[in-house]
C-alpha positions in Angstrom: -106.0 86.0 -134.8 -109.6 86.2 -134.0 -111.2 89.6 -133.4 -112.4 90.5 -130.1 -116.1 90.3 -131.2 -115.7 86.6 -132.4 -113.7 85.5 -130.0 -116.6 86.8 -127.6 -118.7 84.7 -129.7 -116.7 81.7 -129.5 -116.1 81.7 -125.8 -119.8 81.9 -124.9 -120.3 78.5 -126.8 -117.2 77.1 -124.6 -118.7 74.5 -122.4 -116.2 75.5 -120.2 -117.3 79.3 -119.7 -121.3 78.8 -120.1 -121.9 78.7 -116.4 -119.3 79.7 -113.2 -120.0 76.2 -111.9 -117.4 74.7 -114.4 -114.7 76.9 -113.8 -115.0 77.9 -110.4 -115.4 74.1 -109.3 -112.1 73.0 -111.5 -109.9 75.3 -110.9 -110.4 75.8 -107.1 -110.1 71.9 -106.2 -107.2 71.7 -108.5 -105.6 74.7 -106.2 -106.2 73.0 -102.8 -104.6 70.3 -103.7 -101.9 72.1 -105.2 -101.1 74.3 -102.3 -102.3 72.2 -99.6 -98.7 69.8 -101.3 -97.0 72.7 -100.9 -97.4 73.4 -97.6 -97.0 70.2 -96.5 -93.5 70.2 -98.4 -93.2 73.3 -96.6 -93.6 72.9 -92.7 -92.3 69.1 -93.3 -88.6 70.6 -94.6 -88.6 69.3 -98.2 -88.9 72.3 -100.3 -87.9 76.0 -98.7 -90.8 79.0 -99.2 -90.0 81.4 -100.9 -93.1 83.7 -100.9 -93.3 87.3 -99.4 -96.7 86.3 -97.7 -95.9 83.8 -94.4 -96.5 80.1 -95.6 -98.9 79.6 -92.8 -100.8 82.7 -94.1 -100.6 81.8 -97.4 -102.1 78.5 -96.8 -105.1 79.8 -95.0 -105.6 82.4 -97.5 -105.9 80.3 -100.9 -107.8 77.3 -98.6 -110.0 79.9 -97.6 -110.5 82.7 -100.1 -108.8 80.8 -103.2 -110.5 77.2 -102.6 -113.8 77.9 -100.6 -114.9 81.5 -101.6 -114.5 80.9 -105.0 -116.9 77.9 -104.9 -119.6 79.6 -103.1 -119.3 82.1 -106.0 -118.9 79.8 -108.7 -122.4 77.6 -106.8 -123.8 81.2 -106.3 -123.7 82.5 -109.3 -124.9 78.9 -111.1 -128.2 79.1 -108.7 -129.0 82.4 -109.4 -130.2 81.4 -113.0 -132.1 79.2 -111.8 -133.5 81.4 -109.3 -133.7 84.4 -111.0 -134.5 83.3 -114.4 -131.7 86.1 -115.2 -128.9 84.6 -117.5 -125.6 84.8 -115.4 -122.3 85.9 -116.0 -120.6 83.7 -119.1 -118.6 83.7 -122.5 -116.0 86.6 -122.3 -116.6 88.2 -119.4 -116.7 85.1 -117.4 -113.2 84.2 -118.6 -112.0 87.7 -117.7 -113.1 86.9 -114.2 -111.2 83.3 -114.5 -108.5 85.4 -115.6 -108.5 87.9 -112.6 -108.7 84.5 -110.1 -105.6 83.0 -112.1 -103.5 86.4 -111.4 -104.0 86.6 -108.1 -103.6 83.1 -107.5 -99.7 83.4 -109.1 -99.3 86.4 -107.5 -99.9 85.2 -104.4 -96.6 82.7 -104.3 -94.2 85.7 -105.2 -91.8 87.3 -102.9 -92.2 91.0 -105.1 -94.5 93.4 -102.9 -95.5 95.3 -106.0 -96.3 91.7 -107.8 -98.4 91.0 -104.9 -100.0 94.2 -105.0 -101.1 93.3 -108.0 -103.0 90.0 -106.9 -104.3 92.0 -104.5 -106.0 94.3 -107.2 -106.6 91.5 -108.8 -108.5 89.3 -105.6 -110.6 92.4 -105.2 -111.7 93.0 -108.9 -112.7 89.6 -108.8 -115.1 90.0 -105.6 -116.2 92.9 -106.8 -117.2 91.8 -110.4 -119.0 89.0 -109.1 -121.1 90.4 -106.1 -122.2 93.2 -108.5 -123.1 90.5 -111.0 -125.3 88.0 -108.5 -126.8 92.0 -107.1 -127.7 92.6 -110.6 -129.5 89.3 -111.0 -131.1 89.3 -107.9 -132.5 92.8 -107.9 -133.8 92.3 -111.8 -135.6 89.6 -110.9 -136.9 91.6 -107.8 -135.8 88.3 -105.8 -135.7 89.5 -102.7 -135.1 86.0 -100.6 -131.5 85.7 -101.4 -130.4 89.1 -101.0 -129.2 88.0 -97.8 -126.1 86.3 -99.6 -125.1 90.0 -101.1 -123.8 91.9 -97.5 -122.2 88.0 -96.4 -120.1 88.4 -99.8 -119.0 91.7 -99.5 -118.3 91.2 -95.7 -116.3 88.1 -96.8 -114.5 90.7 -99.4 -113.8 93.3 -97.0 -112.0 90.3 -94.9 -110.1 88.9 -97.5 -108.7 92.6 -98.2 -107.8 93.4 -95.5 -106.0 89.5 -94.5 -104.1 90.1 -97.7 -103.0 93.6 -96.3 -102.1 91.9 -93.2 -100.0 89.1 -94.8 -97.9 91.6 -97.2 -97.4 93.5 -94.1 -96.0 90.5 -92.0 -98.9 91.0 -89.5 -99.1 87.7 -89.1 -101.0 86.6 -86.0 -103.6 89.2 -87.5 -104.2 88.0 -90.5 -104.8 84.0 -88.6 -107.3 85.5 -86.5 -109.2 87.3 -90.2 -108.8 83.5 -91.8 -110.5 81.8 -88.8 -113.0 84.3 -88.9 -113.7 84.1 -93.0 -114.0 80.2 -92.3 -116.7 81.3 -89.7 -118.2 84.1 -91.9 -118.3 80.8 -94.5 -120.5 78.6 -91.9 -123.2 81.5 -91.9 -123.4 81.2 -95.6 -123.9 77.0 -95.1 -126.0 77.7 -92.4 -128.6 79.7 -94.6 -128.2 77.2 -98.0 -127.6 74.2 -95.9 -131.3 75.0 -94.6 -132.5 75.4 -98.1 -131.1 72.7 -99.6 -130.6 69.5 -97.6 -134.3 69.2 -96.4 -135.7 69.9 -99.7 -132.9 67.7 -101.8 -133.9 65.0 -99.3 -137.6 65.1 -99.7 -137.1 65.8 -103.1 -135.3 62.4 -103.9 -136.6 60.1 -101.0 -140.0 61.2 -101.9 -140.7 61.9 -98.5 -143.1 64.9 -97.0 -141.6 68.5 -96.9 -140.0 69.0 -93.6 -141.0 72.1 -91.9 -138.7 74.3 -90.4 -138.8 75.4 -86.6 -139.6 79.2 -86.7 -138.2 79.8 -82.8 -134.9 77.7 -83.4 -134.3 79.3 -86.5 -134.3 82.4 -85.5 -132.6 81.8 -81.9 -130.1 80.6 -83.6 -129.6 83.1 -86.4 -129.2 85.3 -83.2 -127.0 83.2 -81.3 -124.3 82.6 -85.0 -124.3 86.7 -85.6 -123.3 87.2 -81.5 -120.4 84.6 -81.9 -119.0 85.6 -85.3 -118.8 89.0 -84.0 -117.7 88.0 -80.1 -115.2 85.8 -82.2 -114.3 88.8 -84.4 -113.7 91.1 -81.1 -112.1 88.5 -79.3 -108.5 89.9 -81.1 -108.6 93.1 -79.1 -110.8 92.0 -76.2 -110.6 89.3 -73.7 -114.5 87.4 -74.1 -113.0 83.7 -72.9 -116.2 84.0 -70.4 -118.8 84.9 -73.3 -117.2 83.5 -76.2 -116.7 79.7 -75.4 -120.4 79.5 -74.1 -122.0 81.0 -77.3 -120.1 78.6 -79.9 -121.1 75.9 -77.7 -124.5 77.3 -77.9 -124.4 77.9 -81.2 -123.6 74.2 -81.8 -126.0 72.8 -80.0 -128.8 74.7 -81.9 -126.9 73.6 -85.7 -127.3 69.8 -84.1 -130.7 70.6 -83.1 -131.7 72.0 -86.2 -131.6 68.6 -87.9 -134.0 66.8 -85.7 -136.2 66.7 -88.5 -134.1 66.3 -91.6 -134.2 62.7 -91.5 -131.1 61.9 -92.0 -130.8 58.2 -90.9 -133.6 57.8 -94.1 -130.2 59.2 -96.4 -127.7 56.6 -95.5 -128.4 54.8 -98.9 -128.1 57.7 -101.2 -124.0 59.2 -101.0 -125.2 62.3 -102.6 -127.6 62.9 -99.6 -126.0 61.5 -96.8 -122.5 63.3 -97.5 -124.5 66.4 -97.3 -126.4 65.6 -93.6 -123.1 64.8 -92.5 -121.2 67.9 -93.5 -124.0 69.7 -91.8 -123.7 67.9 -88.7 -119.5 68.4 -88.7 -120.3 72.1 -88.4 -122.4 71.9 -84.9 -120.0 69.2 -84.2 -117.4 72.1 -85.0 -118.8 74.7 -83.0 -118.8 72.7 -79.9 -115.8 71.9 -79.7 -114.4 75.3 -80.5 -116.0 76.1 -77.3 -114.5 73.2 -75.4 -111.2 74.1 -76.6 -111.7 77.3 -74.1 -112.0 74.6 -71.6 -109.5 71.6 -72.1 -105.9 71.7 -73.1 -106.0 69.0 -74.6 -108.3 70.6 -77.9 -106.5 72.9 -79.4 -108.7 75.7 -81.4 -107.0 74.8 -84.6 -107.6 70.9 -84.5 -111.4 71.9 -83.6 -111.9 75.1 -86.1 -110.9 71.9 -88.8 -113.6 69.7 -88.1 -115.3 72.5 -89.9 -112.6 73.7 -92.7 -111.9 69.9 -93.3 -115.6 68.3 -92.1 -118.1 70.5 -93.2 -116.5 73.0 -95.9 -114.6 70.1 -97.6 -117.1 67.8 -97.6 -120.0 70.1 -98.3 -118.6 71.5 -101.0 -117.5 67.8 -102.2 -121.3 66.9 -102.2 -122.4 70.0 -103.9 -120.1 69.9 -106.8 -121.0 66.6 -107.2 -124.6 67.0 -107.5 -124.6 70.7 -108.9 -121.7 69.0 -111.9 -124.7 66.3 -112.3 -127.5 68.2 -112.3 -126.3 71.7 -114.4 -125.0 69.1 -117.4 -128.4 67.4 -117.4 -126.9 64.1 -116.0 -128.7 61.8 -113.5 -127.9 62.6 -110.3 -126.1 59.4 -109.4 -123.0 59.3 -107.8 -120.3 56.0 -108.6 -118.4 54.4 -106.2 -115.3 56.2 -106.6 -117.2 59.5 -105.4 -118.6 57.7 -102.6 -115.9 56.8 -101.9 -114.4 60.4 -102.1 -117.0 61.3 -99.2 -115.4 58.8 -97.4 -112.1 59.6 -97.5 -112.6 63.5 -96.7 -114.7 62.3 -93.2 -111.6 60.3 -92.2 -109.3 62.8 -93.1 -111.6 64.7 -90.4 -111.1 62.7 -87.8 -107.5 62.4 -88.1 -107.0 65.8 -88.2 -108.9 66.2 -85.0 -108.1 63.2 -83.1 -104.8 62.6 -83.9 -103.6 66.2 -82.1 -105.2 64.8 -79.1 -102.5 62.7 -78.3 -99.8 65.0 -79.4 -99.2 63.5 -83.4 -100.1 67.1 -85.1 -97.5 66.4 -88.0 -99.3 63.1 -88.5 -102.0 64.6 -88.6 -101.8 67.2 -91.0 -100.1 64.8 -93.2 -103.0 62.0 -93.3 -105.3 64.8 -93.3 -103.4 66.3 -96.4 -103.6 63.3 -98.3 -107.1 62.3 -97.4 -107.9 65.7 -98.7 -105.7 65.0 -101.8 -107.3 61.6 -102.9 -110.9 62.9 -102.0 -110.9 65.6 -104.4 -108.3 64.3 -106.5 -111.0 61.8 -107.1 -113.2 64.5 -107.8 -111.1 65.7 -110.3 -110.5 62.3 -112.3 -114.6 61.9 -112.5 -115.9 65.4 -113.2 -113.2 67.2 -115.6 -114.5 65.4 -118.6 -117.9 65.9 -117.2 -117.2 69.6 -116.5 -115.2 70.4 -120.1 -118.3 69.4 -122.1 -121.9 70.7 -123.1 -125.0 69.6 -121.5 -126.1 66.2 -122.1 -129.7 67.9 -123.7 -127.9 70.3 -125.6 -129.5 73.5 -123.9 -126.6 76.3 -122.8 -124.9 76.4 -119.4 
């Protein structure tokens, strides 16, 4: 049995724990799919749940906090490196964090409140470990332009703490409204890389001039996302159907707006550039018609909140993994057919899952949705697990 100081020693030469891209990308894709079966199963009658948290719940908890969290952390803490020059969390202690993410995850689908207690612990130790980590690397570095991510992680933490408080206890509508809010909490975090990274990935590799942000809209609509996500927040106790609809549309309007100048009709040619403009543009798309659904029946907020869950988280974290798992193994960033085609799949599985509701087949559409969502990343899965298991192409570390 190896000691503890060379087993350290082995795991930090582990491809698979040099970096929290590799895990964090892996294991969360191979989750949603997992659980996204289940609940299908589920709500369709084939298997029975059996879990002390509500299904629904449940669902929106690991799609949210298990799937999507955990890849802004595992993205996070991979850019920080690079934008710090500080070497992130890896070797041992990253596969004590893996390990605290694989707890809660199990606990999660048990019916024992103490055993869920115990993911709980577990969900949080995780959060906590890894904000202090990406503080630590930031404030070393004295990098003081991304130290806006730290208070939108622990905010994000204090949410998923207290929806999993809300689930054991059987709150149930309660802990819905905290999930649609984390997904929301989630589109400020795209917002602020999403303006970092598409325009300058698409200058970058179109060789086109830097595009210059537009210092009023920017800020407007910093203004306008904070005012909704905390009208949104609110909303639970307080009746804001006047305000509330007329700030997401606002807010929508000003994420559309925003990519005037992206040039994003130049990206239809490159998959890896493309899938992220589009992602972007599903999140205004999103927010608009969240505010319609205050306005016609026929949108339900659910169908429209998933243009964003399914549209722009799905499909923007399906074009960052795919670049990121290029790029962080030294690869070229070039993308096959199959992952275009992965793109693809997870824009249909948008529209179904928004248009199909629209004329009253919701169980059709979750199910086409589900599967969409299944063969896009499944895809994913296929093409980057060998890529993600080994070293770097140039033989550096991480």
């Amino acid at each position: 049995m190896l000691q503890p100081e060379v087993l350290s020693k082995e795991l930090s030469i582990m491809p698979f724990f040099r970096l929290a891209f590799r895990p964090f990308f892996l294991l969360p894709v191979l989750l949603s799919i997992l659980s996204l079966i289940v609940w299908l199963a589920v709500i369709n009658g084939a298997i029975t749940w059996k879990g002390g948290i509500a299904v629904n719940n449940w669902h929106g908890h690991e799609m949210v906090f298990g799937f999507a969290a955990s890849i802004v952390i595992g993205f996070l803490l991979t850019a920080a490196q690079t934008w710090t020059g500080v070497r992130s969390i890896h070797g041992w202690n990253l596969a004590l964090l893996v390990l605290c993410w694989l707890v809660a995850r199990i606990a999660f689908i048990s019916n024992s409140p103490a055993i869920l207690i115990i993911g709980m612990i577990a969900q949080l130790i995780w959060w906590a470990v890894s904000v202090a980590y990406l503080s630590y690397m930031l404030i070393k570095s004295n990098n003081g332009r991304n130290l806006v991510f730290i208070p939108l992680l622990l905010l994000l933490a204090t949410l998923n703490a207290t929806m999993l408080y809300a689930s054991i206890t059987y709150n149930i509508s309660f802990a819905s409204h905290l999930a649609y809010l984390a997904v929301l909490m989630i589109t400020a975090v795209v917002t602020i890389l999403g303006g970092r990274v598409i325009p300058f990935f698409t200058t970058r590799a179109l060789n086109l001039p830097a595009i210059n942000a537009k210092l009023f809209l920017e800020r407007f609509m910093a203004i306008v996302m904070a005012l909704t996500i905390a009208c949104f927040a609110l909303s639970y106790w307080f009746n804001l159907s006047v305000v509330l609809p007329v700030l997401f549309l606002i807010a929508g309007a000003c994420q559309i707006a925003r990519m005037a100048n992206w040039r994003t009709l130049s990206t239809l040619k490159t998959p890896l550039l493309w899938s992220l403009h589009f992602a972007y543009l599903n999140m205004g798309i999103g927010y608009v018609a969240l505010g319609s659904s205050y306005y016609f029946n026929v949108i339900s907020f659910s169908a429209a909140l998933h243009i964003i869950t399914v549209g722009t988280i799905g499909t923007m974290t399906l074009a960052m993994m795919s670049r990121v798992s290029l790029g962080h193994t030294a690869r070229s960033l070039q993308s096959n057919g199959w992952v275009n085609l992965s793109f693809a799949v997870l824009l249909i599985a948008t529209l179904l899952r928004f248009i199909l509701p629209l004329f009253n087949l919701s169980s059709l559409g979750y199910l086409l949705a589900g599967i969409g969502w299944a063969l896009g990343f499944g895809i994913f899965l296929i093409y980057y697990t060998p890529i993600l298991l080994k070293a770097r192409t140039d033989g550096r570390s991480g």
